[in-house]
C-alpha positions as CSV (number, residue, x, y, z in Angstrom):
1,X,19.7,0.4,-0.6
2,X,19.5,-2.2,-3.2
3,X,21.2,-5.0,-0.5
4,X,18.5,-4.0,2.0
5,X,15.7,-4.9,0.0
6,X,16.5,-8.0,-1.2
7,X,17.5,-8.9,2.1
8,X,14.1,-7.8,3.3
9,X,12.0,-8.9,0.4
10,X,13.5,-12.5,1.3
11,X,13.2,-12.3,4.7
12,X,9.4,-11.7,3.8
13,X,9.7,-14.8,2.0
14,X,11.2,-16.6,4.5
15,X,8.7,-16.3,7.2
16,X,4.9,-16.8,6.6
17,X,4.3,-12.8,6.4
18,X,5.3,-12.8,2.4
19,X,2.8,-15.5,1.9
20,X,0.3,-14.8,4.1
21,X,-0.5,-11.8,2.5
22,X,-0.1,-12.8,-1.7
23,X,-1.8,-15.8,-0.8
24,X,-5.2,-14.2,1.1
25,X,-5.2,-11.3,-1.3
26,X,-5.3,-13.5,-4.2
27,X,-7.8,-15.9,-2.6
28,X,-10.4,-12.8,-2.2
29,X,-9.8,-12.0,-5.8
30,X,-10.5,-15.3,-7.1
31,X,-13.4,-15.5,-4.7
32,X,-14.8,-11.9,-6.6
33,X,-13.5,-13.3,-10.1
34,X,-15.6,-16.5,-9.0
35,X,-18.9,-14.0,-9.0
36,X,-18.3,-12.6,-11.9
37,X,-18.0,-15.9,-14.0
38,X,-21.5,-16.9,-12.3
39,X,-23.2,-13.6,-13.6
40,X,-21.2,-14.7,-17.0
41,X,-20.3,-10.9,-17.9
42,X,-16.8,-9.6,-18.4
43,X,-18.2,-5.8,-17.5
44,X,-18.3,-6.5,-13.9
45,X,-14.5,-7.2,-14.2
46,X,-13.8,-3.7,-13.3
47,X,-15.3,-4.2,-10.0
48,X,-13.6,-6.8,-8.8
49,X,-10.4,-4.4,-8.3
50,X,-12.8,-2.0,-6.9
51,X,-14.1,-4.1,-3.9
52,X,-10.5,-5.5,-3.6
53,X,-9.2,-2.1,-3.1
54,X,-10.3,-1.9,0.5
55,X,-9.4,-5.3,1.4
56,X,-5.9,-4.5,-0.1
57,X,-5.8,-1.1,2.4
58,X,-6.7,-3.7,5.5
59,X,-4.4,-6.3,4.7
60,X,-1.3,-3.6,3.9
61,X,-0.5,-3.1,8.1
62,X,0.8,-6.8,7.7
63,X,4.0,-6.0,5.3
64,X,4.7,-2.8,7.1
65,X,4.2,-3.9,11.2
66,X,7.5,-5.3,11.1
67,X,9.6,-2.8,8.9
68,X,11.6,-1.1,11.7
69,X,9.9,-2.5,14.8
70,X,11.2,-6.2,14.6
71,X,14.5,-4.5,14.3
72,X,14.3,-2.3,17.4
73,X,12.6,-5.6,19.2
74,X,15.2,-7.9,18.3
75,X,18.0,-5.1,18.8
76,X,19.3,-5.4,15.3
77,X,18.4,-1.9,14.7
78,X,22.0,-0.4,15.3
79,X,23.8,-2.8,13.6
80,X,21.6,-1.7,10.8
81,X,22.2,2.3,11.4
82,X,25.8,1.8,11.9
83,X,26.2,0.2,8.0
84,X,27.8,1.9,5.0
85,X,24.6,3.4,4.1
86,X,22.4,6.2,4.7
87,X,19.2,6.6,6.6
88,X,17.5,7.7,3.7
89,X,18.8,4.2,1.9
90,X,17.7,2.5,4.6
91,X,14.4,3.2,5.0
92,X,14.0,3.2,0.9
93,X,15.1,-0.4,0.7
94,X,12.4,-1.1,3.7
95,X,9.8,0.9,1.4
96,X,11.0,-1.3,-2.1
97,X,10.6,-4.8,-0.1
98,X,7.1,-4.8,0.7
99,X,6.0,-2.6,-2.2
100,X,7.6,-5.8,-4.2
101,X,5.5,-7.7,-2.3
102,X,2.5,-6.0,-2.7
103,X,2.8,-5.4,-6.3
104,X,3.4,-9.3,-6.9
105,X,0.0,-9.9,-5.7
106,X,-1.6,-7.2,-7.7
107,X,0.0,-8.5,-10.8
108,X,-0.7,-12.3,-9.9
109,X,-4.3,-10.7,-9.6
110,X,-4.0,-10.3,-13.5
111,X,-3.8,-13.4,-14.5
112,X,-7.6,-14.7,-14.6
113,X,-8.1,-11.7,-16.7
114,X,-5.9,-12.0,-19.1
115,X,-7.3,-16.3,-20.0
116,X,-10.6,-14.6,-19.9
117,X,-9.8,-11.8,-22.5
118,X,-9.2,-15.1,-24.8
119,X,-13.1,-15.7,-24.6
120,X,-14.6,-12.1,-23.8
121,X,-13.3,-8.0,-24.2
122,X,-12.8,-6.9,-20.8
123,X,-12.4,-3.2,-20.2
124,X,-9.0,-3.0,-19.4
125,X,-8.4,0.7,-19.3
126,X,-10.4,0.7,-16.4
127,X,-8.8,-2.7,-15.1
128,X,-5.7,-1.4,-15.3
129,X,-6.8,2.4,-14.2
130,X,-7.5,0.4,-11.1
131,X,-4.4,-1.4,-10.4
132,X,-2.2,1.5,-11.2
133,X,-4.6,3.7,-8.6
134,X,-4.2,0.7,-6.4
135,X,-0.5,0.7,-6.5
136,X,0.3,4.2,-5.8
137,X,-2.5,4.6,-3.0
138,X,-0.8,0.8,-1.5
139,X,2.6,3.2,-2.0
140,X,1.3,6.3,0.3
141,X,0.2,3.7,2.7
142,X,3.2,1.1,2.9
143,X,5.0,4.6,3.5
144,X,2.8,6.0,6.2
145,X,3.0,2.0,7.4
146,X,6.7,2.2,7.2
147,X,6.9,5.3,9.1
148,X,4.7,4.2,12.2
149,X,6.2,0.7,12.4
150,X,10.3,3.1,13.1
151,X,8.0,4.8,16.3
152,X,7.6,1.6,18.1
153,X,9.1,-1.5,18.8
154,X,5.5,-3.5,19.2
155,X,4.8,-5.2,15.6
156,X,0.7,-4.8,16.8
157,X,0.8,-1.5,17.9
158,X,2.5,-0.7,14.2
159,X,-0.3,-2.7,12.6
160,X,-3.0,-1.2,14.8
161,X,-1.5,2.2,14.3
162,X,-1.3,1.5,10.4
163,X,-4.7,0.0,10.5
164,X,-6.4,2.9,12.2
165,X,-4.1,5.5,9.4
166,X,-6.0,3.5,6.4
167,X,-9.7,3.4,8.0
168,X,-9.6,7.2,8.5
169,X,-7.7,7.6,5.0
170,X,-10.8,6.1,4.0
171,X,-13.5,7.4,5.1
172,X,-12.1,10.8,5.8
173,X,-14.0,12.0,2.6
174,X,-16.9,11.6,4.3
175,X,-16.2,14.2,7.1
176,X,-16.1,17.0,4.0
177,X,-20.1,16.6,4.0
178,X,-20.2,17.5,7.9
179,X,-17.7,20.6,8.2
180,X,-19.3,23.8,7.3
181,X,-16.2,25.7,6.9
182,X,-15.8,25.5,3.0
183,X,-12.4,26.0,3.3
184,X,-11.7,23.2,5.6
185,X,-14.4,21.0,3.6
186,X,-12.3,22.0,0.6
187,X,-8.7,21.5,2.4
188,X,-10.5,17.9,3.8
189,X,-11.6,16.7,0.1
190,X,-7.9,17.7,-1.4
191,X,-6.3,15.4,1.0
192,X,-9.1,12.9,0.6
193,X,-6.9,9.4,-0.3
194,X,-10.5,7.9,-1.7
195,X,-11.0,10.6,-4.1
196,X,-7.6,10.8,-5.4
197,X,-7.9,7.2,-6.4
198,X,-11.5,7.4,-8.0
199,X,-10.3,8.7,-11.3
200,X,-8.1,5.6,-11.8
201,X,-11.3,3.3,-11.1
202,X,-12.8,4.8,-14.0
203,X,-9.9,4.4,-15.8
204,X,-8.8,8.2,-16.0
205,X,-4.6,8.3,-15.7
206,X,-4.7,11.3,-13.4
207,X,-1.6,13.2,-13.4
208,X,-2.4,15.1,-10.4
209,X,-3.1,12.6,-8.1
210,X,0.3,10.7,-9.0
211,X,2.1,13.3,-8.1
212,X,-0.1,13.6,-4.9
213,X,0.3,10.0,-3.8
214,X,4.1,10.0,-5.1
215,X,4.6,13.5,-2.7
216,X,2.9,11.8,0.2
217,X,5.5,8.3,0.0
218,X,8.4,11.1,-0.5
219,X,7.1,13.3,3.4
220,X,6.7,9.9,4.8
221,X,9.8,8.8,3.5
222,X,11.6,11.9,5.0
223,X,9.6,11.8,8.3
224,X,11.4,8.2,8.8
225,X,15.0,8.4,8.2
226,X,14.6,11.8,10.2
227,X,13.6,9.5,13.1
228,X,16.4,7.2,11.7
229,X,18.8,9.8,11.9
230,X,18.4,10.9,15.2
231,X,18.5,7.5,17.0
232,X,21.5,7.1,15.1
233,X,23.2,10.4,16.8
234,X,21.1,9.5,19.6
């Protein structure tokens, strides 16, 4: 596992993909961080990782379009099932590599806040409510990304499929207001990735939805080296 994610996380490296992504997420933050320092008030902080969020969830497809389908494009995939290592391992060390990748960027993110927490008092319960939520709901997704990218061998139908996965993750909160089943409604709100995060943006450590968006990387996780598995029999 641990050899399949350094492998990976330097592969990332090694093409444009690794900083492609860091770099473009940490331009939009210092374009937001930019704002904030015109309206000269370190309360709006906050908000930059709120606004962020969502571009975060649209740029996410790009780490996870190549997981497994570059492999199954380039034929490498059976070389990589037939190694001393299970499916399960597999698929982890896939999972760890562009997590890494993602959570370099977040905590890059940081570092404009922390030089202006030398001249202001920037609410960092809230700043950091926000990255953690940020992390675990980029988790879900990169496993949910992860997954789609072992069902094809296309790197844009991954990203399009991963794409389309966080849009309706996003605004699937939304359909809760036009059901008029209350159990659905209810069932529709519970599964509701927005809401799950909104407690962290407010800087509320939410035990519930960590084990929510921790249970959802674990299914997804599952779903994929079952597909793993049986190409591997296959």
């Amino acid at each position: 596992m641990t050899a399949i994610a350094k492998k990976e996380l330097k592969s990332y490296f090694l093409s444009p993909i690794g900083y492609v992504f860091v770099g473009v997420l940490l331009l939009l933050f210092g374009f937001y961080y930019y704002q904030v320092l015109s309206v000269g008030s370190s309360s709006f902080l906050p908000q930059v990782y709120s606004v962020m969020f969502i571009w975060c969830m649209m740029l996410l497809p790009l780490l996870t379009m190549r997981s497994f389908s570059d492999e199954m494009r380039n034929h490498t995939d059976q070389g990589l099932l037939t190694a001393p290592i299970g499916v399960g391992g597999i698929v982890f060390g896939k999972f760890l590599a562009a997590f890494l990748v993602f959570a370099i960027a977040m905590v890059l993110s940081l570092i404009p806040i922390v030089i202006i927490s030398f001249f202001a008092s920037p609410d960092w319960a809230a700043i950091l409510g926000t990255v953690l939520g940020s992390l675990l709901y980029g988790a879900a997704m990169i496993s949910i990304g992860v997954f789609i990218s072992s069902l094809t061998k296309s790197q844009i139908v991954a990203a399009i499929g991963t794409f389309g996965a966080s849009i309706f993750l996003l605004v699937i909160n939304q359909l809760s207001s036009l059901v008029t089943n209350t159990v659905l409604a209810g069932v529709i709100t519970w599964i509701s990735f927005d809401n799950r995060y909104q407690p962290f943006a407010k800087g509320i450590l939410d035990l519930s939805s960590i084990v929510f968006f921790l249970s959802v990387v674990a299914i997804f996780w599952f779903l994929t080296a079952r597909k793993l598995e049986s190409k591997r029999w296959g």
